[in-house]
Every structure is written in structure tokens, then in C-alpha cells.
Phi, psi and omega in degrees: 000140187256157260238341168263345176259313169320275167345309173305300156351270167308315165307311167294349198260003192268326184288327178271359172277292188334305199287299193286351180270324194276305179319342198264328178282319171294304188261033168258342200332142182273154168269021189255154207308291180317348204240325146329304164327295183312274118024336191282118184238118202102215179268152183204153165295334194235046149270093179285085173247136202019061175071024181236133201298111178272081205232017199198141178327288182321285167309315202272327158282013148254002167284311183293312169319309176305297162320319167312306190270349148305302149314306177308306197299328212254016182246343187266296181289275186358288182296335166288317208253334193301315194303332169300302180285332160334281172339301183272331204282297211266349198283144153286321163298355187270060194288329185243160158225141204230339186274354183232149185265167182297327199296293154357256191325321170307313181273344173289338212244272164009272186308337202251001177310297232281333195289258161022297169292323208266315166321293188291327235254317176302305169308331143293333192252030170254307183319302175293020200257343201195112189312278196002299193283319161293347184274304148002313162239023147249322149325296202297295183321324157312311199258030133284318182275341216260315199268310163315322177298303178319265234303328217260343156286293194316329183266020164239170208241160204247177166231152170315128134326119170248120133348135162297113176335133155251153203304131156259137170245143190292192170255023152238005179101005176261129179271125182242154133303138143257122188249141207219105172299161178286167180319304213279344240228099185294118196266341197272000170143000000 
């Protein structure tokens, strides 16, 4: 199976597990005061993020400005530096590293784990305060990601997508592949 339809796959089947949780949450939802909360949408009197009271327009939108551009920033560096330090830290083919000294790399990879754990750990228990507020930084969080993919695409070159070979059939009833070297590729041996 080729590697866009496997990628197809997964998607549909992540969206529809996705589609079948949120139904299941809706139609159990509790009637008590915490699950109104939650449920809740905007600024409220008995809305608390991290312990500080959101109850006016003015606070809750500089709350969601802040959290956004907190999402953004931790979905651009994630996608900029993990794969660098991935790359460099965890590739086994990798033996010398030349962009970096060993220490260098150690507190870079450190330093940016631990901002990273110390981000999400914050970002959850801000999340969990209010649906808003988490479809809110998943939003942000997208169109972040959404710019980071462009660019990291942009520096790469695609080739025409060739088609699953298809069968020829002789005039005797025999099914042959035709396998087609690429264009660039001198075929005679």
C-alpha cells in the first residue's frame, strides 16, 4: 500500500474515533455545576485561570491573545528545533556532528525538553478550565503549524507522482507490470 493512502488512512480513522468521543461526551454530559462550567463559553464570574478571575470581555481576550500566541510559539519551535535536535541527538547514522559541541548540544536539547514539559504541563491545566479555551489553542495551535509545514515544504522539491503501474494484458490472457524507469534515469543498462 503506498505511504498517501496508508497517510489517508490514519486520518480518517483518527477523525472518526475523534467524532465518536465527542459524541459520547455530549450525550452523557453531566448536569452539575462542574460540567456547566466547563461547557461554558466566554468570560464568567466563576471563571478562574490559574487562579486568576476572568469575568470581563477585556481579561478574557488578553487571555486568549496570550494563550495564542503561547501555542503558536511552542508549535513553531517544536517543529523547527525537535526535528534538529531529533536529528542530531537519537539518528544512529549520525556519528560526527560538526554544528554543534557536545555541551552545546546537551543544554539545547535539556533546556529546550524541560521549557517544553514546563509549557504543556501549564497549558493543560489553563485548557481544562474552559472548552473555549482549549478549542482556542488548538486553533492557534494549527494555523501554526499550518505555516511551519509551508515553510519546511517550501524547501523541498516534489517529483511527478507516477501512478500504480498498470496491468497489460498480452493477447494471450497473460497479465504483465509495466515497471518505467524514471524520466532522468538512463535505462539501457
Amino acid at each position: 500500500m503506498r505511504q498517501n493512502i496508508k497517510l489517508r488512512y490514519c486520518v480518517l480513522v483518527n477523525a472518526l474515533l475523534l467524532a465518536v468521543v465527542l459524541a459520547l461526551v455530549f450525550a452523557f454530559a453531566s448536569d452539575d455545576g462542574a460540567a456547566r462550567s466547563y461547557l461554558h463559553i466566554g468570560p464568567h464570574d466563576n471563571l478562574f485561570v490559574l487562579g486568576v478571575r476572568v469575568h470581563t470581555t477585556a481579561r478574557y481576550t488578553m487571555m486568549l491573545v496570550v494563550l495564542a500566541v503561547m501555542q503558536f510559539v511552542d508549535v513553531v519551535a517544536a517543529d523547527i528545533g525537535n526535528p534538529i535536535l531529533g536529528f542530531s541527538i537519537y539518528n544512529p547514522d549520525k556519528k560526527v556532528i560538526s554544528d554543534f559541541s557536545r555541551t552545546e548540544l546537551q543544554a539545547l536539547a535539556n533546556a529546550t525538553y524541560l521549557l517544553q514539559a514546563l509549557r504543556s504541563a501549564l497549558m493543560i491545566v489553563v485548557s481544562i478550565t474552559q472548552v473555549d479555551i482549549a478549542l482556542v489553542r488548538v486553533v492557534a495551535g494549527e494555523c501554526a503549524a499550518f505555516f511551519t509545514i509551508r515553510n519546511l515544504l517550501g524547501a523541498k522539491q516534489f517529483g511527478n507522482r507516477t501512478e500504480d503501474p498498470k496491468p497489460e494484458i498480452s493477447s494471450e490472457g497473460d497479465v504483465e507490470l509495466l515497471l518505467h524507469a524514471p524520466a532522468d534515469v538512463d535505462s539501457r543498462g
